[in-house]
C-alpha positions in Angstrom: -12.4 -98.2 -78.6 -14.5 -97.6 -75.7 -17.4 -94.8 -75.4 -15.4 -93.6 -72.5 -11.8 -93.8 -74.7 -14.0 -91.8 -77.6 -15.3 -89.5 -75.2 -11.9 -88.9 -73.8 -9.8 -88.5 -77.3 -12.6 -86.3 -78.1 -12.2 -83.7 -75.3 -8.1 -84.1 -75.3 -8.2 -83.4 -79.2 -10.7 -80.3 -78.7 -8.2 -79.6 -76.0 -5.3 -79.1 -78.1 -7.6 -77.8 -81.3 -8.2 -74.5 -78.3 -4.4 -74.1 -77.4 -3.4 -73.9 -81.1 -5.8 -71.2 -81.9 -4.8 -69.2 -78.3 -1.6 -69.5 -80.4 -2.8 -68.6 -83.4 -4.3 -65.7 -82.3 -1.1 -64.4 -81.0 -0.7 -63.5 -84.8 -4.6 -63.1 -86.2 -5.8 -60.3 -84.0 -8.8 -58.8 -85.7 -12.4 -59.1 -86.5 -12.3 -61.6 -88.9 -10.4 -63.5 -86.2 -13.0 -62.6 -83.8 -15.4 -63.9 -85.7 -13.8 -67.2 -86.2 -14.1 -67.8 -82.7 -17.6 -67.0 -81.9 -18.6 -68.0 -84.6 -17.1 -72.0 -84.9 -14.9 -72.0 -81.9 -17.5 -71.2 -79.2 -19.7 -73.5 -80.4 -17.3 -76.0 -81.0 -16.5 -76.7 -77.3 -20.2 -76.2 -75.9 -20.7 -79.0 -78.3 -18.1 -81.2 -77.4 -18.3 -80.6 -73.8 -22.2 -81.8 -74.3 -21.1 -84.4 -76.4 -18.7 -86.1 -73.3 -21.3 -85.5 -71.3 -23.8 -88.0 -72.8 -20.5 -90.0 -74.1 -20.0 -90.8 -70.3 -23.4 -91.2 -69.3 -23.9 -93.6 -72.4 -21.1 -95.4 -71.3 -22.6 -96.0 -68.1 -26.1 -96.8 -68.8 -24.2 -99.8 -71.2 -22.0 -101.2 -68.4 -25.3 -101.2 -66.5 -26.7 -102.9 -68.8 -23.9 -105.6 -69.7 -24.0 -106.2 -65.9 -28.3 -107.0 -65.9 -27.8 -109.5 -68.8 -24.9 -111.7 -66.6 
């Protein structure tokens, strides 16, 4: 698997992880459930959403590279 693949699977699995707990939440409406969120879910996708960031830009520094060794 690619970098760019990874970084892709990653976001589209964080993607669906988010609409499951909007649909969770449509049952768990309280502080604890607040606190889940903020707590691990925030975080969660400012983390990922660096994470494909320097996925991508990784991915592109290699090609660069493979391309100066030819």
């Amino acid at each position: 698997m690619s970098l760019r693949n990874s970084g892709t699977r990653l976001a589209m699995l964080t993607k669906e992880l988010m609409l499951k707990w909007r649909e969770t939440r449509e049952f768990w409406q309280d502080a604890k459930s607040e606190e889940f969120q903020k707590k691990y879910l925030d975080e969660l996708q400012g983390s990922v959403d660096n994470a494909v960031t320097v996925i991508d830009k990784l991915d592109k520094l290699i090609t660069k590279i493979r391309k100066d060794c030819e």
